[in-house]
C-alpha positions as CSV (number, residue, x, y, z in Angstrom):
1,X,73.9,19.0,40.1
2,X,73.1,21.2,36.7
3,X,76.2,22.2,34.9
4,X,76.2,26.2,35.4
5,X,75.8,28.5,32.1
6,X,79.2,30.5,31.1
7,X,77.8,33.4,32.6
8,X,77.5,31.8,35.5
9,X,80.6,30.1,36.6
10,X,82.7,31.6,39.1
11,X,85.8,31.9,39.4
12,X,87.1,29.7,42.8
13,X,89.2,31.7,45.1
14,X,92.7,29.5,46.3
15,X,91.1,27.7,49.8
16,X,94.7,27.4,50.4
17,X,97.8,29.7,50.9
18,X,99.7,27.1,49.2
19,X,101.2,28.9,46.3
20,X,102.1,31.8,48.4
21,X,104.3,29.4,51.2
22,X,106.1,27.3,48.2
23,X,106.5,29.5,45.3
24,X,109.1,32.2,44.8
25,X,109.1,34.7,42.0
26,X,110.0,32.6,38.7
27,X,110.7,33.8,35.1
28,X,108.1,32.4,33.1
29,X,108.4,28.6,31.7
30,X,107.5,25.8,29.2
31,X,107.9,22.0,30.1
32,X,109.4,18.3,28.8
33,X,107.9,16.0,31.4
34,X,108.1,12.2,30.6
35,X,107.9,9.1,32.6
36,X,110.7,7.4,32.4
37,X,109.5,3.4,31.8
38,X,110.1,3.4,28.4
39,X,112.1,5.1,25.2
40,X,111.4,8.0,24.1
41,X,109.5,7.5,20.6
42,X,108.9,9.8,17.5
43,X,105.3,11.3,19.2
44,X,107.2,12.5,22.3
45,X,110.3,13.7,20.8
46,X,108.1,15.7,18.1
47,X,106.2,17.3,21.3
48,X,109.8,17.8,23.1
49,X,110.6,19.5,19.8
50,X,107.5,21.8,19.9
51,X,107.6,22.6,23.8
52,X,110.9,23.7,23.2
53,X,111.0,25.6,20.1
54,X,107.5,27.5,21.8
55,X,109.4,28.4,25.1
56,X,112.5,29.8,23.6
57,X,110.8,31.5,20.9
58,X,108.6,33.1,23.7
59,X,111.4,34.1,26.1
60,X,110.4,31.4,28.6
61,X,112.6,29.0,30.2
62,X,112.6,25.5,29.1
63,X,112.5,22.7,31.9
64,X,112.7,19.0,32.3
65,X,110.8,16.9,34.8
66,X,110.9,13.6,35.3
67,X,107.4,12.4,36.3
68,X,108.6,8.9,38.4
69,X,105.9,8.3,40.6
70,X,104.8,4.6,39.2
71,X,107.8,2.8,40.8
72,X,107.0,-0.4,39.6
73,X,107.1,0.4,36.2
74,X,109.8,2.7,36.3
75,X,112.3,0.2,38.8
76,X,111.2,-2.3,35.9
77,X,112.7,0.3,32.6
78,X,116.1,0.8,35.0
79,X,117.6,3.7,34.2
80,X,115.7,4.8,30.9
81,X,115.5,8.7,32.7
82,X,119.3,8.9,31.7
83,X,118.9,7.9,28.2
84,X,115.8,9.9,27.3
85,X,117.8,13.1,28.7
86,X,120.9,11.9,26.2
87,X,117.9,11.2,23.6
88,X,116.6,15.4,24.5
89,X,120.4,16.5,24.0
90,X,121.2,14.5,20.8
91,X,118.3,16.8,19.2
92,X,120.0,19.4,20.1
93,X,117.3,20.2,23.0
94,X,119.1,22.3,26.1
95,X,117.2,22.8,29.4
96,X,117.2,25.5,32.2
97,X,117.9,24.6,35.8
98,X,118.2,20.9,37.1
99,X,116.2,17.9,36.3
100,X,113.3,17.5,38.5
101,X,112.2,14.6,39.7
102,X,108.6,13.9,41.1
103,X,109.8,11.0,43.6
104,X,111.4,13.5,45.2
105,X,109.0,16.0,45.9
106,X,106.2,14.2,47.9
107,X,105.7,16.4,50.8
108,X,104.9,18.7,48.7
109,X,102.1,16.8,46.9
110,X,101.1,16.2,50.6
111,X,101.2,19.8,52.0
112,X,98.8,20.7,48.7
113,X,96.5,18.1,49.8
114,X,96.1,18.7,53.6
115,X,95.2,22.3,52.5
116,X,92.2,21.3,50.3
117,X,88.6,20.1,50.6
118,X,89.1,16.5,50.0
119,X,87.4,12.9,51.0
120,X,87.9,9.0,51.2
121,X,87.1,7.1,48.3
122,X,86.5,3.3,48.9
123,X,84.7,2.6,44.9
124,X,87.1,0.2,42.5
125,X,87.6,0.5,39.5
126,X,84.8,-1.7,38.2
127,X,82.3,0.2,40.7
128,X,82.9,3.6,39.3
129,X,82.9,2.0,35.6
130,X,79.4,0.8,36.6
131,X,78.2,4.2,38.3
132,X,80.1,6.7,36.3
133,X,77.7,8.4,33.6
134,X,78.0,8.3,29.8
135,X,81.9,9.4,28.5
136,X,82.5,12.9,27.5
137,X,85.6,14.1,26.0
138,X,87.6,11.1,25.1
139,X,86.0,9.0,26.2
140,X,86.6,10.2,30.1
141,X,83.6,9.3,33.0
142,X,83.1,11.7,35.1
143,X,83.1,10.5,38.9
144,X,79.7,10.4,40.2
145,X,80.7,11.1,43.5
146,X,79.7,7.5,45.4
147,X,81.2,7.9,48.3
148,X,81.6,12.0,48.9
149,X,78.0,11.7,51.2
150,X,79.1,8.6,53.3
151,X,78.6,8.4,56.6
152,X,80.9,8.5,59.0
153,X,80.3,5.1,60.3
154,X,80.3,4.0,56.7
155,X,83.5,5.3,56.1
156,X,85.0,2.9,59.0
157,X,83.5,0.4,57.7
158,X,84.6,0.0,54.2
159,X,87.9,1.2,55.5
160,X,88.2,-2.1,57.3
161,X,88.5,-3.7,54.0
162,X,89.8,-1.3,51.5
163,X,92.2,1.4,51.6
164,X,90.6,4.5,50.2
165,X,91.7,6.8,48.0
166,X,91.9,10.4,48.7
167,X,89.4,12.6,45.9
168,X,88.9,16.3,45.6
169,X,85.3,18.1,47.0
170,X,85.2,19.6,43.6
171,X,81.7,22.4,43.6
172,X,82.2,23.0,40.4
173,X,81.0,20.8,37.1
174,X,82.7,22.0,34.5
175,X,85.8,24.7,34.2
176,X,87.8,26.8,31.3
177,X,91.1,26.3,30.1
178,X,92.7,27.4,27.4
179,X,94.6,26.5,24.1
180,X,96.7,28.4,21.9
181,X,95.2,27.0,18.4
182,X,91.7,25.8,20.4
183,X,90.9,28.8,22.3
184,X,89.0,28.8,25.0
185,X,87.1,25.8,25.8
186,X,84.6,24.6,28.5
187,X,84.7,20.6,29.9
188,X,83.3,18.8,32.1
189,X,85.4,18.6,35.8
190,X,85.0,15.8,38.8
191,X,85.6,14.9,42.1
192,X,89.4,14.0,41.2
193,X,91.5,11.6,42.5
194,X,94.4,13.4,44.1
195,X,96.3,10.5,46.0
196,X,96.0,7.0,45.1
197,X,94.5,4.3,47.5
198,X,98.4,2.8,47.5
199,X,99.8,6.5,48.9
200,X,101.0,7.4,45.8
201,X,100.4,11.3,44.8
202,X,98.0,11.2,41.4
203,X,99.1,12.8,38.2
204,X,96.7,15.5,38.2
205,X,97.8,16.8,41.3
206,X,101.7,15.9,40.9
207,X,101.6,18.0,37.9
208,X,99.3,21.2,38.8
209,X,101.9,21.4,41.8
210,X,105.3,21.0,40.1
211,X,104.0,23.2,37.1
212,X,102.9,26.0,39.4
213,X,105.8,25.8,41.7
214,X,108.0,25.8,38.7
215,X,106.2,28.6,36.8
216,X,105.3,26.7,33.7
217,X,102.3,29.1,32.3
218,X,102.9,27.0,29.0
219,X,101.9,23.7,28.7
220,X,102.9,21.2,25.4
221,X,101.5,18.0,25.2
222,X,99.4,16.0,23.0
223,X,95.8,16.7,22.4
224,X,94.5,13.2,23.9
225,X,95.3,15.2,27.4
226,X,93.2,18.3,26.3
227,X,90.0,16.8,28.0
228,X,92.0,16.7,31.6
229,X,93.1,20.2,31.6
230,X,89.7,22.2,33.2
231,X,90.4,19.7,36.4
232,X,93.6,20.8,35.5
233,X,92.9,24.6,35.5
234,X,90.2,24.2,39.0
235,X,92.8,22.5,41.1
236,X,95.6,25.4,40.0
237,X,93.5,28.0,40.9
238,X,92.2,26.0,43.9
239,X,96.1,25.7,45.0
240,X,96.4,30.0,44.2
241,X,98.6,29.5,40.8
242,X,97.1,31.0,37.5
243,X,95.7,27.9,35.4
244,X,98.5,27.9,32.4
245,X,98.0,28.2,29.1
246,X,97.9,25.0,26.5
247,X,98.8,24.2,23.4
248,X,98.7,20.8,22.1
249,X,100.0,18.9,19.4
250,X,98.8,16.5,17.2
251,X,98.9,12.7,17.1
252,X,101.3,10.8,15.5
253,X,100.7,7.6,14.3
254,X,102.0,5.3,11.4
255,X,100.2,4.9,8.2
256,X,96.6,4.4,8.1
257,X,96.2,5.5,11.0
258,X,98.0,2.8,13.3
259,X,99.6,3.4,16.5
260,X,103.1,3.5,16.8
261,X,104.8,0.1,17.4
262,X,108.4,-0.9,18.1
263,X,108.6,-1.1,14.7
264,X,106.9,1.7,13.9
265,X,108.3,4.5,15.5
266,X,107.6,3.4,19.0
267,X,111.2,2.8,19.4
268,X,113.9,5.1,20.7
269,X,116.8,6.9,19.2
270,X,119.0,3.7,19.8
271,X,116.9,1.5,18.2
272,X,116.3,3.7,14.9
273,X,119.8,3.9,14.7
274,X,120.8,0.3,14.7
275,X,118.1,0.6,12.0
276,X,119.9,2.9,9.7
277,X,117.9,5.8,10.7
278,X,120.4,8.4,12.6
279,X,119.4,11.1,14.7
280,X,119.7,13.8,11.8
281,X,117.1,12.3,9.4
282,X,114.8,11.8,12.8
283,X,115.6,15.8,13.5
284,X,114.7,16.4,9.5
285,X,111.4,14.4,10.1
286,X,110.8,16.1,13.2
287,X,110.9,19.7,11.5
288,X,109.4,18.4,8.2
289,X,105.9,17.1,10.9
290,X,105.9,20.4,12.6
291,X,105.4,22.5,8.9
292,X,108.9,23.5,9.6
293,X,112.4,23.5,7.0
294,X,114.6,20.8,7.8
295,X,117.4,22.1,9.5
296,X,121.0,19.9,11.7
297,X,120.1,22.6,14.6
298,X,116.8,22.9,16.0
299,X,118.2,26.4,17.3
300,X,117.8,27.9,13.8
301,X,114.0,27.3,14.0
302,X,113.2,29.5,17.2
303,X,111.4,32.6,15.9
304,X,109.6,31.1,13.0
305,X,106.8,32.1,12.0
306,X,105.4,28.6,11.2
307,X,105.5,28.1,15.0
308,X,102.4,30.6,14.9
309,X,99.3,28.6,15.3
310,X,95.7,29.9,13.1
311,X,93.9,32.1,14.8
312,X,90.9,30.3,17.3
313,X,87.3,31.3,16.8
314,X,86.1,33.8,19.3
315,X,84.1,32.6,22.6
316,X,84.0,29.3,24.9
317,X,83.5,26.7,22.6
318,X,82.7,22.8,23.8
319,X,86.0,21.0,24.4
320,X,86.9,18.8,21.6
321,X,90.3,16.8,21.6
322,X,89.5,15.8,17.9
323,X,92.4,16.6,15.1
324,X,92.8,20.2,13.9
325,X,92.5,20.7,10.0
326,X,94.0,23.7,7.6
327,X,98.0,24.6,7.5
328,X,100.5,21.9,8.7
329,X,101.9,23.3,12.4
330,X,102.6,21.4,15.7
331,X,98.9,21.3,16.4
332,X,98.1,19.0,13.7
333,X,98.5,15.1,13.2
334,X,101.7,13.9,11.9
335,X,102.1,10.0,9.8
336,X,105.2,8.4,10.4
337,X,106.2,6.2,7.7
338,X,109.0,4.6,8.8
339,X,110.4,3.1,5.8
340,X,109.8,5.8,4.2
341,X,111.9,7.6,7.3
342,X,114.7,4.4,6.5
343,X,115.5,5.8,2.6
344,X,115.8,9.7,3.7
345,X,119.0,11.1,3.1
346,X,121.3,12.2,5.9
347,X,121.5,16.0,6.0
């Protein structure tokens, strides 16, 4: 199926009165949504930093979810939830409302999904590696859409050995979304997997709902998740909620490009500490990534004008998750020398 010009792509009316039965009116929000199976590290806390300074220097409301739907991994980190939420508060981070959790929301993931066009999916892993077409946007592979023409007979059959999981009847091939320092962009968009073949709501569709529901228009994360958020966009405006606005930060890694280890900033505020690095010289790093002054209290940041990303070229461009170059903000890579981080003074 050709991928339809700009001109052409339409805008998908909601085939569901989803949003309309769950949602009430909401003031307008950003987000904090980890998974709680491991300690926060420098990367997430630096986008926790920049989610929240963007909501309250918006006059948005700034909430936490906890996204908890891979219960092995998160019954194996025991109660990390509790000590990222301490981690969020040492920083000086506050939150509206209470603490969602996404384990406790699954009839809703499951009212969202009986209202949509949807269909069994029987491939593994390794089949849709071998189907899929060439990567796009890091690196993703589009679903070729194997099993959305099986036959009913068909269907029983593989059913008989494998449990399917439950994918989209997406008609579109490629959607909008936009970022505050990318502007709009066009990607690719599949036939995505909205429940897993264990039962277990997928992200994509754990997060359009909670986000809608919870009027987050205002979306912070880092810009290795820019390539999901056109399927993103369709399946909010398939569900009847306005596709939210992004804005995502850079990558940080340690020097020469390495990714963060345990001993490399991949550990959590605990673990700094009993290093000799205390919260206030992580908070001083923190600002110092984001082009920001140094400050004890992230509070005296809200409002600056360093928060104010360049200006995006005009038009849909192709989306491109790569780094952003020019003035140092929260959309551009950060280095983490630890060390370095280790001889800072204390503020």
């Amino acid at each position: 199926m050709p991928v339809p010009s700009p001109q052409l792509l339409p805008t998908l009316p909601p085939v569901t009165d989803f949003a309309t039965i769950h949602s009430g009116p909401v003031h307008a929000a950003g987000r904090f949504a980890p998974s709680p199976t491991s300690a926060l590290h420098l990367g997430n806390l630096r986008t926790a930093l920049a989610a929240w300074l963007l909501a309250r220097s918006t006059d948005r409301r700034f909430v936490v979810r906890i996204e908890d739907l891979d219960h092995a991994r998160v019954a194996a980190a025991g109660d990390i939830a509790s000590t990222q939420l301490r981690d969020l508060e040492s920083l000086g981070l506050d939150w509206d409302g209470p603490v969602i959790r996404q384990s406790e929301r699954l009839d809703l993931y499951a009212d969202a999904v009986a209202g949509l066009e949807t269909y069994p999916c029987f491939c593994t892993r390794k089949e849709i590696a071998a189907a899929a077409t060439a990567p796009n946007e890091a690196d993703w592979r589009p679903y070729p859409g194997t099993c959305r023409l099986l036959t009913a007979q068909q269907r029983c059959e593989r059913a008989a050995n494998r449990m399917p999981a439950t994918r989209l009847a997406s008609h579109l091939d490629a959607a909008e979304a936009t970022d505050l320092a990318r502007g709009r962009a066009r990607g690719q968009v599949d036939d995505l997997v909205l429940v897993r073949n264990d039962g277990t709501p997928a992200y994509n569709l754990a997060v359009v709902v909670d986000d809608g529901l919870q009027g987050v228009d205002q979306i912070v994360r880092a810009r290795d998740l820019w390539s999901s958020a056109p399927r993103q966009a369709q399946l909010a405006e398939l569900l009847g909620f306005d596709p939210p606005n992004y804005a995502h930060t850079g990558l940080v890694t340690g020097p020469g490009g390495i990714r963060l280890s345990k001993s490399a900033g991949a550990a959590g505020l605990a673990d700094l500490a009993d290093s000799g690095i205390d919260h206030h010289r992580v908070v001083a790093w923190l600002c110092r990534s984001l082009g920001l002054p140094e400050v004890a209290d992230p509070h005296e940041l809200v409002n600056n004008a360093s928060l104010t990303p360049p200006t995006p070229a005009a038009g849909i461009h192709r989306l491109d998750p790569g780094p952003l170059g020019g003035a140092t903000g929260w959309w551009s890579d950060a280095v983490l020398d630890v060390a370095a981080l280790r001889e800072t003074r204390r503020l």
